[in-house]
PyMOL Python script that loads the backbone (N, CA, C, O; Angstrom):
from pymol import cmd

cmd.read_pdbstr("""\
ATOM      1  N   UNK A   1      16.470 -20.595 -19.397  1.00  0.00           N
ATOM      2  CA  UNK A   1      16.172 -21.584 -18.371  1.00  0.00           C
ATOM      3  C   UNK A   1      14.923 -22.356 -18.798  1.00  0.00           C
ATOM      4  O   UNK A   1      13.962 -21.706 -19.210  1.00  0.00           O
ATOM      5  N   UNK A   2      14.856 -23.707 -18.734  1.00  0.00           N
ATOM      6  CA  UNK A   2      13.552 -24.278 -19.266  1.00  0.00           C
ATOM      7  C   UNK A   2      13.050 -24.455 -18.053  1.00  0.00           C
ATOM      8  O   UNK A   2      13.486 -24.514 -16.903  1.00  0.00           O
ATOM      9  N   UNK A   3      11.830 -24.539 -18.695  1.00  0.00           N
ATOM     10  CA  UNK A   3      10.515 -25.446 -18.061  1.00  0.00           C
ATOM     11  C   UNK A   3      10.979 -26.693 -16.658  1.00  0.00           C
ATOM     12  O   UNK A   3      11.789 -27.385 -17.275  1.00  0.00           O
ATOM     13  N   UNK A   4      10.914 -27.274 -15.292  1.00  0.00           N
ATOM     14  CA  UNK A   4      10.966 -28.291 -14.726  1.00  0.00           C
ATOM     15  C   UNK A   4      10.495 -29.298 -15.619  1.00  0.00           C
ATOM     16  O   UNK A   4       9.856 -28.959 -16.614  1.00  0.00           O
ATOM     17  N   UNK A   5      10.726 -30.445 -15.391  1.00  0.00           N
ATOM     18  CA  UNK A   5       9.774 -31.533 -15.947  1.00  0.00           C
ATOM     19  C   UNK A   5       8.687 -32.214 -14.422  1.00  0.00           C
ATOM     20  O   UNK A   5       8.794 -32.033 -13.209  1.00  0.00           O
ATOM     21  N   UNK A   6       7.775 -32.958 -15.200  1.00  0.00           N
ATOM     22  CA  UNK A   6       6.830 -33.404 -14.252  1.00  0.00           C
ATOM     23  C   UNK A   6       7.568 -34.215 -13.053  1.00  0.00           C
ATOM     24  O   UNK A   6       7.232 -33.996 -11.889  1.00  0.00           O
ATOM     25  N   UNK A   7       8.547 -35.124 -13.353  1.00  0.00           N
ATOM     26  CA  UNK A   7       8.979 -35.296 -12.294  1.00  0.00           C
ATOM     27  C   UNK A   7      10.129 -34.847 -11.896  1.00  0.00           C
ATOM     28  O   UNK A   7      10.841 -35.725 -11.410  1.00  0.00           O
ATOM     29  N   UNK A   8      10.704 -33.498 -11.932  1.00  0.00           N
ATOM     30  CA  UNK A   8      11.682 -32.604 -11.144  1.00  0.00           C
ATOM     31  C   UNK A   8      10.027 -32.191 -10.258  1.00  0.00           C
ATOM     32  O   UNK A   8      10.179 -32.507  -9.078  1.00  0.00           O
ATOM     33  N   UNK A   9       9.069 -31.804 -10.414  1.00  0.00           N
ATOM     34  CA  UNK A   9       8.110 -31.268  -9.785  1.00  0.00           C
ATOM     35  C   UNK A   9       7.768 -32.004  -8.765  1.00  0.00           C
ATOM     36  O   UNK A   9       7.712 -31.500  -7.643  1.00  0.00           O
ATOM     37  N   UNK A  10       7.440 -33.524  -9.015  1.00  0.00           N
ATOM     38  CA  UNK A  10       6.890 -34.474  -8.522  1.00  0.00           C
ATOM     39  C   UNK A  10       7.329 -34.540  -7.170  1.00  0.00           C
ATOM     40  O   UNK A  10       6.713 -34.534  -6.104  1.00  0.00           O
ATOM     41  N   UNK A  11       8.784 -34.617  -7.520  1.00  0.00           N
ATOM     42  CA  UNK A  11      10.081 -34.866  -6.795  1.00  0.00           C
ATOM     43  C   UNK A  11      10.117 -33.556  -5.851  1.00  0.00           C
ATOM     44  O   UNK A  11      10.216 -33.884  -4.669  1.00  0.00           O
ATOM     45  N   UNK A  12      10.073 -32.392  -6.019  1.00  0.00           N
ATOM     46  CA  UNK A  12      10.099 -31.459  -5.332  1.00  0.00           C
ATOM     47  C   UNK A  12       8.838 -31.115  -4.021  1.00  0.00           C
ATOM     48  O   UNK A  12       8.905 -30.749  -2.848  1.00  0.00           O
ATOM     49  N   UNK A  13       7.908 -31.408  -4.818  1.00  0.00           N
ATOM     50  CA  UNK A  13       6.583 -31.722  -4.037  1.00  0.00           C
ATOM     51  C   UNK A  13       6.813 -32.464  -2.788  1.00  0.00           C
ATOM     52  O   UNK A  13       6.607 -31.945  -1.692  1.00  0.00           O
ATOM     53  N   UNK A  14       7.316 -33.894  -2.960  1.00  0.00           N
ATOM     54  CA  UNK A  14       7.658 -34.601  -2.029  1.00  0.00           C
ATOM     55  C   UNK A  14       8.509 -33.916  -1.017  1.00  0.00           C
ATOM     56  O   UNK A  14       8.257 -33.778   0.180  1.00  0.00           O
ATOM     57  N   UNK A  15       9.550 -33.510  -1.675  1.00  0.00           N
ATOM     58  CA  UNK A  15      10.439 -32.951  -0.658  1.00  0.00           C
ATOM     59  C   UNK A  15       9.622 -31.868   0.547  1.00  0.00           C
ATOM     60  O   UNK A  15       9.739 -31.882   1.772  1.00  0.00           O
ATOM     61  N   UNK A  16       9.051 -31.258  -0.046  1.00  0.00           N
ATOM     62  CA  UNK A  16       8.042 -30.222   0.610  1.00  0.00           C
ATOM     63  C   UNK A  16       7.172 -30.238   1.853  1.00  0.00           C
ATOM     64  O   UNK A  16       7.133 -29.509   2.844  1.00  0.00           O
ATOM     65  N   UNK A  17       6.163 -31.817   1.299  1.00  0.00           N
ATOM     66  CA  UNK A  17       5.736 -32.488   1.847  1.00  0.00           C
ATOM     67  C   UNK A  17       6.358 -32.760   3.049  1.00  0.00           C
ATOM     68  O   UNK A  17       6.014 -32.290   4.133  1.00  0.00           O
ATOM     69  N   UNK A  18       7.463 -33.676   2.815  1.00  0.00           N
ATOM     70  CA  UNK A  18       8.120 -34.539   4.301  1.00  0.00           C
ATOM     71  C   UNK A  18       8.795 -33.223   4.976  1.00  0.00           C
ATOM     72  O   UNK A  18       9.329 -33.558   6.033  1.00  0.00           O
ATOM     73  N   UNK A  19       8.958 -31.727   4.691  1.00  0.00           N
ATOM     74  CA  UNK A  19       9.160 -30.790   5.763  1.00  0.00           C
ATOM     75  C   UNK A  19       8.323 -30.058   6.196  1.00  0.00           C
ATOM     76  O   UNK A  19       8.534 -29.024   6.830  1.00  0.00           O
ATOM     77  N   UNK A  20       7.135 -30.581   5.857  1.00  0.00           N
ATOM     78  CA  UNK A  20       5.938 -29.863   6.867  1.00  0.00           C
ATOM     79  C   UNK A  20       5.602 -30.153   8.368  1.00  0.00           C
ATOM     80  O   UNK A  20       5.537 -31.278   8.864  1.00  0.00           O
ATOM     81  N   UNK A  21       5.434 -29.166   8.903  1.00  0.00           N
ATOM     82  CA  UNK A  21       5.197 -29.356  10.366  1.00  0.00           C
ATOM     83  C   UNK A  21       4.837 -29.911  11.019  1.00  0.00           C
ATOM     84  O   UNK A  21       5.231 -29.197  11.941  1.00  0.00           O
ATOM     85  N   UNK A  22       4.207 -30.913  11.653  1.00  0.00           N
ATOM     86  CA  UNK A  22       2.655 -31.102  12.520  1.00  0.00           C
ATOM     87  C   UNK A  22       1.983 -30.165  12.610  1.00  0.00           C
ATOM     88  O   UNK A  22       2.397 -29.102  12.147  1.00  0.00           O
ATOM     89  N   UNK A  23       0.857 -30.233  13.169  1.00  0.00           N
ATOM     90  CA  UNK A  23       0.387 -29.054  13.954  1.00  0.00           C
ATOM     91  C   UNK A  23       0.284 -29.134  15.080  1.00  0.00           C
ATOM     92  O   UNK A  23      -0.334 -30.064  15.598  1.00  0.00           O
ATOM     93  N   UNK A  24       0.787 -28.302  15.682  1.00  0.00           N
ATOM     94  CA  UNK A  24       1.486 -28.027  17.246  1.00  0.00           C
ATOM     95  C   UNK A  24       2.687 -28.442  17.560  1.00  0.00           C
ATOM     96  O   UNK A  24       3.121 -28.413  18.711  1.00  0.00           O
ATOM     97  N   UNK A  25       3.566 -29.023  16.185  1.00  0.00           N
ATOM     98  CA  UNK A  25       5.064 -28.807  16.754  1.00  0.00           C
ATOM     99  C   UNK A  25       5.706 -27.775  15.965  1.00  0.00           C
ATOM    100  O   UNK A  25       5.118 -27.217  15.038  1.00  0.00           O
ATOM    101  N   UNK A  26       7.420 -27.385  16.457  1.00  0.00           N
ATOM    102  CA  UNK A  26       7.689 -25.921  16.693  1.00  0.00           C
ATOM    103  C   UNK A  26       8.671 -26.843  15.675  1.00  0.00           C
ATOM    104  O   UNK A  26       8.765 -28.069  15.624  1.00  0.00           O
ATOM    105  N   UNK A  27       9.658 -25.379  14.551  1.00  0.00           N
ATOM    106  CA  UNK A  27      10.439 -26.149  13.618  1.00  0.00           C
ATOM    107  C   UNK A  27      11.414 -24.578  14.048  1.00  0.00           C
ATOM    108  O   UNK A  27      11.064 -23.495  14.515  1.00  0.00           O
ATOM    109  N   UNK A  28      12.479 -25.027  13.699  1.00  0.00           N
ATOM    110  CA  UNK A  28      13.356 -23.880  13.645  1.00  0.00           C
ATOM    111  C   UNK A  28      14.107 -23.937  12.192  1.00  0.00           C
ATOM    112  O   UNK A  28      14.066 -25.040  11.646  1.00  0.00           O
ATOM    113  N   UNK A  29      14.707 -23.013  11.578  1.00  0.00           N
ATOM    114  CA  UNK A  29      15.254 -22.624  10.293  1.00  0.00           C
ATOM    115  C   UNK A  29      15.493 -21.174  10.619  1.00  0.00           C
ATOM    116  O   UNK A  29      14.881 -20.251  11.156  1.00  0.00           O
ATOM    117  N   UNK A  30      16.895 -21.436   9.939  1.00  0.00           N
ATOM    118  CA  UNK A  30      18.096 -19.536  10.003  1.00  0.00           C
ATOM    119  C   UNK A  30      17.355 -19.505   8.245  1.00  0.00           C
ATOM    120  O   UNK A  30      17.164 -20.423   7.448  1.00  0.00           O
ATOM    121  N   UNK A  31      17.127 -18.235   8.169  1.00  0.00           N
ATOM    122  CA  UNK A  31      16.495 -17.609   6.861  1.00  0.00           C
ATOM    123  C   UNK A  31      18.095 -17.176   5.877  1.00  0.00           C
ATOM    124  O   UNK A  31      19.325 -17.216   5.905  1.00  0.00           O
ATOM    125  N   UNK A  32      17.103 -16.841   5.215  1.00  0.00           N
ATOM    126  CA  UNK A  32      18.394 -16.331   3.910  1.00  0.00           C
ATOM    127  C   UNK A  32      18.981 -15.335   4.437  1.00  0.00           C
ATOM    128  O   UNK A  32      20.002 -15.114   3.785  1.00  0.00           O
ATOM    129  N   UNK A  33      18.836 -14.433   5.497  1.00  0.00           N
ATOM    130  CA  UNK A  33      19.049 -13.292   6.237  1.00  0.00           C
ATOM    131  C   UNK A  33      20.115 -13.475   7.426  1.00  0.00           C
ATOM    132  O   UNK A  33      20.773 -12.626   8.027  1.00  0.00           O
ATOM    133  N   UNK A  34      20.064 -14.801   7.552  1.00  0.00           N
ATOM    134  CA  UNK A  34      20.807 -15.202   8.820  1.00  0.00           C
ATOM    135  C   UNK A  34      20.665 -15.042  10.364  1.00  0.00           C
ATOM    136  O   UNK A  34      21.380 -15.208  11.352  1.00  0.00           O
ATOM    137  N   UNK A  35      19.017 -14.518  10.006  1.00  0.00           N
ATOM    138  CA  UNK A  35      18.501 -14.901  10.981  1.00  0.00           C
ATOM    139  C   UNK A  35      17.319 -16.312  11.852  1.00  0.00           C
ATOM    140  O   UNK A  35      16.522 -16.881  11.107  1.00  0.00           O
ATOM    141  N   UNK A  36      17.347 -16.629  13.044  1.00  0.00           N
ATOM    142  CA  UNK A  36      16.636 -17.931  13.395  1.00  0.00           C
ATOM    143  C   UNK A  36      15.093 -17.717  13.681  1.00  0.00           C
ATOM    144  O   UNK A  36      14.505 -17.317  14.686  1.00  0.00           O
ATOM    145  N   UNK A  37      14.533 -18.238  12.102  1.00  0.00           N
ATOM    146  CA  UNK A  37      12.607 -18.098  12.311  1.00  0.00           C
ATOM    147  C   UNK A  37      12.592 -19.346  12.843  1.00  0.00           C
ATOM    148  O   UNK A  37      13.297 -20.234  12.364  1.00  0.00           O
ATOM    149  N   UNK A  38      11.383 -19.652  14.420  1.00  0.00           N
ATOM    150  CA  UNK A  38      10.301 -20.160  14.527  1.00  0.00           C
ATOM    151  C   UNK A  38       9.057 -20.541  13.495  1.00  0.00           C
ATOM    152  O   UNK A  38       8.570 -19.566  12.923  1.00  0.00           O
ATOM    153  N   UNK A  39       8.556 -21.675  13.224  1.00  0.00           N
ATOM    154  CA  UNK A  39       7.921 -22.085  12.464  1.00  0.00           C
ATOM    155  C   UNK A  39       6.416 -22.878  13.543  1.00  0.00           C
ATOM    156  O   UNK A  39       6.744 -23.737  14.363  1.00  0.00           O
ATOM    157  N   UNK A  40       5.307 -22.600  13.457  1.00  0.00           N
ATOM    158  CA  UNK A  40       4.603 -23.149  13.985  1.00  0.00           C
ATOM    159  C   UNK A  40       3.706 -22.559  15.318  1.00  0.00           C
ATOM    160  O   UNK A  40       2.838 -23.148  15.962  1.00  0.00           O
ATOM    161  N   UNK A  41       4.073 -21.607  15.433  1.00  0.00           N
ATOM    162  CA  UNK A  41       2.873 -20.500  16.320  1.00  0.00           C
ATOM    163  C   UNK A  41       1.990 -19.658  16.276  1.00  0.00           C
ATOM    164  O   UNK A  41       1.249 -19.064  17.059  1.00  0.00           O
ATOM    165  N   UNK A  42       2.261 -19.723  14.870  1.00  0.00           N
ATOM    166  CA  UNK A  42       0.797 -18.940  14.169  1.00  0.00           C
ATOM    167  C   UNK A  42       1.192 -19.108  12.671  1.00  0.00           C
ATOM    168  O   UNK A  42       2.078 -19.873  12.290  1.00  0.00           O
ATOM    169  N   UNK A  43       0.398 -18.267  11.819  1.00  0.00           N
ATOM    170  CA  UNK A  43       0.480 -18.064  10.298  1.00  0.00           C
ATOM    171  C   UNK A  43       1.703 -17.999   9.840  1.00  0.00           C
ATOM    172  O   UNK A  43       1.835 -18.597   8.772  1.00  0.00           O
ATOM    173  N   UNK A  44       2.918 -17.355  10.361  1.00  0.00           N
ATOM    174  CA  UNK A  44       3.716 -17.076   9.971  1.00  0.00           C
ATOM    175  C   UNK A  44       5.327 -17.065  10.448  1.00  0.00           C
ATOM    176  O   UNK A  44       5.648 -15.878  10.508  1.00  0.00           O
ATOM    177  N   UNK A  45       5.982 -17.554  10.656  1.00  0.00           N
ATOM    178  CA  UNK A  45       7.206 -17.599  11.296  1.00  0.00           C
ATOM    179  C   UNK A  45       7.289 -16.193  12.142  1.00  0.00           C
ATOM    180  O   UNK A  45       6.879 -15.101  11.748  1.00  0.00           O
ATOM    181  N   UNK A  46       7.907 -16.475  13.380  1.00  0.00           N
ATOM    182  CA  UNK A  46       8.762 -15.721  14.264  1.00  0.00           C
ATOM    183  C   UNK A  46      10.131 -15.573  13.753  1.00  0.00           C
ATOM    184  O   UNK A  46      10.981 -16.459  13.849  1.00  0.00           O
ATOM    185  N   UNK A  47      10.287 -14.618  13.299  1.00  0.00           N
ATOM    186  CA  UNK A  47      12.007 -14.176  12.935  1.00  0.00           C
ATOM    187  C   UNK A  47      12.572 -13.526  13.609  1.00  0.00           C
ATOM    188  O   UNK A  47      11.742 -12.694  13.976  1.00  0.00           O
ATOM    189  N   UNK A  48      13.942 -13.204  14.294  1.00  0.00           N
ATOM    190  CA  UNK A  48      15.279 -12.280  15.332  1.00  0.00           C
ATOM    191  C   UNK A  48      15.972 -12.779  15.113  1.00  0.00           C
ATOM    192  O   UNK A  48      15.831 -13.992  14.960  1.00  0.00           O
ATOM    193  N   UNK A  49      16.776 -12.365  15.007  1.00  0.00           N
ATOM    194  CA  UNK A  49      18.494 -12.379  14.729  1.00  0.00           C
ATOM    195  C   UNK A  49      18.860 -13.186  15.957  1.00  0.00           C
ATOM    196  O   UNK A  49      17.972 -13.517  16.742  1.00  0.00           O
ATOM    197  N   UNK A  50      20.370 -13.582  16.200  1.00  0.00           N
ATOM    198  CA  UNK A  50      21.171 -14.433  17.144  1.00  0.00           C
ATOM    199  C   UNK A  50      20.866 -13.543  18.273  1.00  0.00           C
ATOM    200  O   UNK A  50      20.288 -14.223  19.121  1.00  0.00           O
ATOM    201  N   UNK A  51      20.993 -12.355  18.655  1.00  0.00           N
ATOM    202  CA  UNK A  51      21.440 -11.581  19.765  1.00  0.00           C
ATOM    203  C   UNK A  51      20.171 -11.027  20.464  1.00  0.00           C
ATOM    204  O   UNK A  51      19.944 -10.443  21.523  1.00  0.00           O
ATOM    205  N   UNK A  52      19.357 -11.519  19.281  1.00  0.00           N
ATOM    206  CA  UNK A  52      17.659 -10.942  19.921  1.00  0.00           C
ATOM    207  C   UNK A  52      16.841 -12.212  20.749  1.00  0.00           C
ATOM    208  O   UNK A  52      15.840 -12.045  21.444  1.00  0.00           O
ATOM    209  N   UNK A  53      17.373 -13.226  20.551  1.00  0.00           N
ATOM    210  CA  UNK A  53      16.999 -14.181  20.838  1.00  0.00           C
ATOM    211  C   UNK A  53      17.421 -14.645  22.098  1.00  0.00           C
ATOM    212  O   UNK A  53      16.856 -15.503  22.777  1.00  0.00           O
ATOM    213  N   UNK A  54      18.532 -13.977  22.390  1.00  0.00           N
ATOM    214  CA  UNK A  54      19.457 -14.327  23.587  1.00  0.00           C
ATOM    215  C   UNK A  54      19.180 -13.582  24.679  1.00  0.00           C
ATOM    216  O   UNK A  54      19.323 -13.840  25.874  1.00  0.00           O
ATOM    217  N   UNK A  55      18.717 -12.517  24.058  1.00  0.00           N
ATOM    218  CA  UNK A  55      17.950 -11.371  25.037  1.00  0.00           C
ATOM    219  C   UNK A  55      16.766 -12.053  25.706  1.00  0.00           C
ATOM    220  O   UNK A  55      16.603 -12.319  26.897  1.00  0.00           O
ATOM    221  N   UNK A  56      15.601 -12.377  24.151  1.00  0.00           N
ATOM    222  CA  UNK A  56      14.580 -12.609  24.915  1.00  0.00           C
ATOM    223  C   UNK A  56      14.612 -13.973  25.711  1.00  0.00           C
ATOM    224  O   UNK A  56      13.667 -14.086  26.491  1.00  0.00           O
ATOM    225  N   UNK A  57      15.371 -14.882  25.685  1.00  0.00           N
ATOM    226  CA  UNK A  57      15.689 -16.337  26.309  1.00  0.00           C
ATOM    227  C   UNK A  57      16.293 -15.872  27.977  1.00  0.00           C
ATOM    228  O   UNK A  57      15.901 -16.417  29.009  1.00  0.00           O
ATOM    229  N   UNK A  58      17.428 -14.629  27.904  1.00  0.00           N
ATOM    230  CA  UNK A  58      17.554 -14.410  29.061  1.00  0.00           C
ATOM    231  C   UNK A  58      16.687 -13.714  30.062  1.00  0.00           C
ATOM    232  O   UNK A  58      16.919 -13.734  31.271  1.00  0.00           O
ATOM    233  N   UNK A  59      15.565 -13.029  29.444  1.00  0.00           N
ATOM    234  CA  UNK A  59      14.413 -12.839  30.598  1.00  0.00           C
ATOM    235  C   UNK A  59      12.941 -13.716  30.349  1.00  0.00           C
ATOM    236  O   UNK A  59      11.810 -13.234  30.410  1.00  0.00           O
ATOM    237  N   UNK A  60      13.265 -14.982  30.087  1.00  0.00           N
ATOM    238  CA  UNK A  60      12.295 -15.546  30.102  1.00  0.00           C
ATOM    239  C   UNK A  60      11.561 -16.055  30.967  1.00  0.00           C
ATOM    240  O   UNK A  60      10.482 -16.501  30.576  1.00  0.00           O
ATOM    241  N   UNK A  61      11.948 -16.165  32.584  1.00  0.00           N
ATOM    242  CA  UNK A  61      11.366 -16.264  33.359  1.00  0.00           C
ATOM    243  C   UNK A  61      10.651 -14.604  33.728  1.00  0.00           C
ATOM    244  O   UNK A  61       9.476 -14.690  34.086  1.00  0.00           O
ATOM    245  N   UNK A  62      11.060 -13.554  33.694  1.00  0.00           N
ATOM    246  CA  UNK A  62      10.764 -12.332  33.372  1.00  0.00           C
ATOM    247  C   UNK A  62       8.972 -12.466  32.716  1.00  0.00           C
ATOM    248  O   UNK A  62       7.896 -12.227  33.264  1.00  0.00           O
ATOM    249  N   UNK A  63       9.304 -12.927  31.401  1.00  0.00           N
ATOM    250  CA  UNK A  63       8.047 -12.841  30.120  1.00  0.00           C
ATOM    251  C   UNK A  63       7.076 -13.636  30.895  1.00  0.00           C
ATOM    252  O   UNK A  63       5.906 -13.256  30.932  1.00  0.00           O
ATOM    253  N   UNK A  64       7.649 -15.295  31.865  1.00  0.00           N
ATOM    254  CA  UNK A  64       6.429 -15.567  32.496  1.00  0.00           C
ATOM    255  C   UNK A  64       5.810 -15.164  33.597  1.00  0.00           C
ATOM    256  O   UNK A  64       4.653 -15.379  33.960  1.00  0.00           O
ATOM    257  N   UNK A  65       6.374 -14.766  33.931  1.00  0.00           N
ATOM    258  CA  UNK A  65       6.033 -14.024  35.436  1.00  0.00           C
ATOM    259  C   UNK A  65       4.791 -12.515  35.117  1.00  0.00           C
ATOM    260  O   UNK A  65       3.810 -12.130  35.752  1.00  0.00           O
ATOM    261  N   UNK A  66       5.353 -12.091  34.046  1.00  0.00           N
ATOM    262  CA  UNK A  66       4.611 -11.051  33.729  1.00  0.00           C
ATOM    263  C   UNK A  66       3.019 -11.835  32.764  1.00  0.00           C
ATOM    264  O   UNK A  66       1.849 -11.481  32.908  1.00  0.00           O
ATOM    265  N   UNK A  67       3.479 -12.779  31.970  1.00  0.00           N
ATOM    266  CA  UNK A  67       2.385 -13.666  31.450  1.00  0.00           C
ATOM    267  C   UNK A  67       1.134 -13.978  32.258  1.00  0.00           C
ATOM    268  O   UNK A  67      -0.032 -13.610  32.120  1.00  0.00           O
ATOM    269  N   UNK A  68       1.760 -14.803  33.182  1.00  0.00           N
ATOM    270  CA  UNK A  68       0.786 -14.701  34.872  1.00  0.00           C
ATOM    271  C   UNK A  68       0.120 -13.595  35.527  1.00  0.00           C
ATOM    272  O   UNK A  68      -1.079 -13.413  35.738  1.00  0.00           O
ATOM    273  N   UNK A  69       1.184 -12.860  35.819  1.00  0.00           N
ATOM    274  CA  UNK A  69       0.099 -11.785  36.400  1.00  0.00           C
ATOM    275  C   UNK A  69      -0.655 -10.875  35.506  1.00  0.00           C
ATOM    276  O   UNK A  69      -1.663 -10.458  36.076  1.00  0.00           O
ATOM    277  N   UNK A  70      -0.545 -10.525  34.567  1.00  0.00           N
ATOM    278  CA  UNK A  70      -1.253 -10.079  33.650  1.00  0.00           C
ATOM    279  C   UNK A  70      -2.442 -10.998  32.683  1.00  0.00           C
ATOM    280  O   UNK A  70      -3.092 -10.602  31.716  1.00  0.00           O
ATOM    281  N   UNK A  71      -2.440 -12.228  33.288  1.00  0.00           N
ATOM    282  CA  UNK A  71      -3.462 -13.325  32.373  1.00  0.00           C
ATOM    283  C   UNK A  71      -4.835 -12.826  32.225  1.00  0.00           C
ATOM    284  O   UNK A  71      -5.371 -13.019  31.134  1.00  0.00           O
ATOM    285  N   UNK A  72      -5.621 -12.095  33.324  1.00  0.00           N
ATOM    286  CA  UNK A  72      -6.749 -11.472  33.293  1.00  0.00           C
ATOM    287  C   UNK A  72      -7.152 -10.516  31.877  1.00  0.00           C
ATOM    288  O   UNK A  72      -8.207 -10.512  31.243  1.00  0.00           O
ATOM    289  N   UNK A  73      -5.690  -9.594  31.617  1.00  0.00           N
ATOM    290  CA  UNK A  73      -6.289  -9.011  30.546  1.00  0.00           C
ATOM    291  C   UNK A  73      -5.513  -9.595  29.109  1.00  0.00           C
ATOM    292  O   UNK A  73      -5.536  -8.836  28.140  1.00  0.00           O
ATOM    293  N   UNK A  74      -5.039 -10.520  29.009  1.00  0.00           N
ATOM    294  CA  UNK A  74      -4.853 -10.790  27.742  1.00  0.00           C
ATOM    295  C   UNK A  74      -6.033 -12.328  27.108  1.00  0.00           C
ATOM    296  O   UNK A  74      -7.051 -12.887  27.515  1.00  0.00           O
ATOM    297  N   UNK A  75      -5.125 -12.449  25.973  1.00  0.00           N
ATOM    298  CA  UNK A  75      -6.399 -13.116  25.519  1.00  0.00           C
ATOM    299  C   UNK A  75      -5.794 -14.575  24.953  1.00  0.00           C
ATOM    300  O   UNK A  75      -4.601 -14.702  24.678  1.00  0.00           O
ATOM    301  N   UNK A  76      -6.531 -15.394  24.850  1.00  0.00           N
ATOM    302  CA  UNK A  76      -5.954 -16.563  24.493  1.00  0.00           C
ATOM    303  C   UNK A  76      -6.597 -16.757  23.089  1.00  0.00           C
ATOM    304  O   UNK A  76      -7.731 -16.419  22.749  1.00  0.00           O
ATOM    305  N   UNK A  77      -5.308 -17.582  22.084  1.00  0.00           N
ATOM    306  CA  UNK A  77      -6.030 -17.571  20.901  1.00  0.00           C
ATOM    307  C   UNK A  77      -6.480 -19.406  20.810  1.00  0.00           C
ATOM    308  O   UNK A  77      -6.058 -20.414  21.375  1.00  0.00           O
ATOM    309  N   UNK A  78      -7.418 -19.157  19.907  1.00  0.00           N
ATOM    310  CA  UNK A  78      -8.257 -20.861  20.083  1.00  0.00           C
ATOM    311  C   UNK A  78      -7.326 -21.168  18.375  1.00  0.00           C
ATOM    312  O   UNK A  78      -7.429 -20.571  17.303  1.00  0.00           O
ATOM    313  N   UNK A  79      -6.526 -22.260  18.762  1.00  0.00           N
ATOM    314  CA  UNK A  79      -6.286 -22.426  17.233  1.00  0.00           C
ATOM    315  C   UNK A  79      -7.475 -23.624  16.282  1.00  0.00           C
ATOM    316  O   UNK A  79      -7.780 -24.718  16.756  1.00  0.00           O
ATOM    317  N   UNK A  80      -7.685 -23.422  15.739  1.00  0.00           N
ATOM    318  CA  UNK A  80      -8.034 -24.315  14.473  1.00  0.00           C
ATOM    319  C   UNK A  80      -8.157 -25.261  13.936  1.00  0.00           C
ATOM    320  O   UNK A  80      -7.537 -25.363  12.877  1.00  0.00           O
ATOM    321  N   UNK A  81      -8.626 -25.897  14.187  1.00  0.00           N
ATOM    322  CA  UNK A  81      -8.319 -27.511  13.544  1.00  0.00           C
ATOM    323  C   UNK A  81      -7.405 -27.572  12.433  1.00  0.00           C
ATOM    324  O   UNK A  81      -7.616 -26.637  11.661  1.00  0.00           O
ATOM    325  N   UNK A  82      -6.317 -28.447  12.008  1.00  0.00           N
ATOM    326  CA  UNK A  82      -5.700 -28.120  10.802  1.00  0.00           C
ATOM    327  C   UNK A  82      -4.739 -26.871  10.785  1.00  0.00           C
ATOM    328  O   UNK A  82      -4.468 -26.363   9.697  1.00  0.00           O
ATOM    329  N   UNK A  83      -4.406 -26.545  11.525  1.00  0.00           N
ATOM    330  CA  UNK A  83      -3.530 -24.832  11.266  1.00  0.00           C
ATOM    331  C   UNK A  83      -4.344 -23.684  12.330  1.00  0.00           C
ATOM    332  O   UNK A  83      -5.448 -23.690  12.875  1.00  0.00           O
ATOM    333  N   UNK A  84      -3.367 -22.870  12.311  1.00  0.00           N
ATOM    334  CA  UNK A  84      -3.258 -21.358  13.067  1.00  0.00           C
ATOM    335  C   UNK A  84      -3.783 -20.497  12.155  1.00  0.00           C
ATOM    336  O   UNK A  84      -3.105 -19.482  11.999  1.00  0.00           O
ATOM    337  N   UNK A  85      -5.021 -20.598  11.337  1.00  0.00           N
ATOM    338  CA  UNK A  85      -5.035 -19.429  10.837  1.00  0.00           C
ATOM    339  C   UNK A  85      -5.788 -18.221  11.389  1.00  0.00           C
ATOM    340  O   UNK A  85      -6.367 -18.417  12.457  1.00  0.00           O
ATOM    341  N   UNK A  86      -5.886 -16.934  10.815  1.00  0.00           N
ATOM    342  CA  UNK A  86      -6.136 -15.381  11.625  1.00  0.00           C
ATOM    343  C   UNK A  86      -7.692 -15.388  11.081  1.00  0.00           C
ATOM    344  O   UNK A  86      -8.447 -14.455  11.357  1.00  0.00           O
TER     345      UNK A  86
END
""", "prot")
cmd.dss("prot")
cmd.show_as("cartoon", "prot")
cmd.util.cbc("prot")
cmd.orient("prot")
């Protein structure tokens, strides 16, 4: 297998480029796994499968309700200028 050339690279770069995120918008992509990662809520994608997702979507008024009343002891994260990083 050879070497890329500078512009197979160039070219790839770009591509790269125009699928980067914002910061603070949400991207979705099914992985090589076939499962659906979240892109954009922290460092690292959110990954679950089809059926995990359906779960957590069907008690999602559930997750807020409990979000709320429990707000006192959790914690909010401050993101970053530029990115979510830890």
């Amino acid at each position: 297998m050879s070497e890329p050339s500078y512009d197979e690279l160039k070219s790839e770069l770009e591509k790269i480029k125009a699928q980067k995120v914002k910061t603070g918008e949400l991207s979705f992509k099914v992985s090589e796994k076939g499962a659906v990662s979240v892109y954009g809520l922290g460092r690292f994608p959110v990954t679950l499968y089809q059926e995990q997702w359906v779960r957590l979507l069907a008690v999602g008024e559930d997750l807020k309700t409990f979000i709320k009343d429990n707000s006192a002891k959790l914690k909010v994260k401050e993101q970053a200028a530029g990115g979510g990083g830890s």
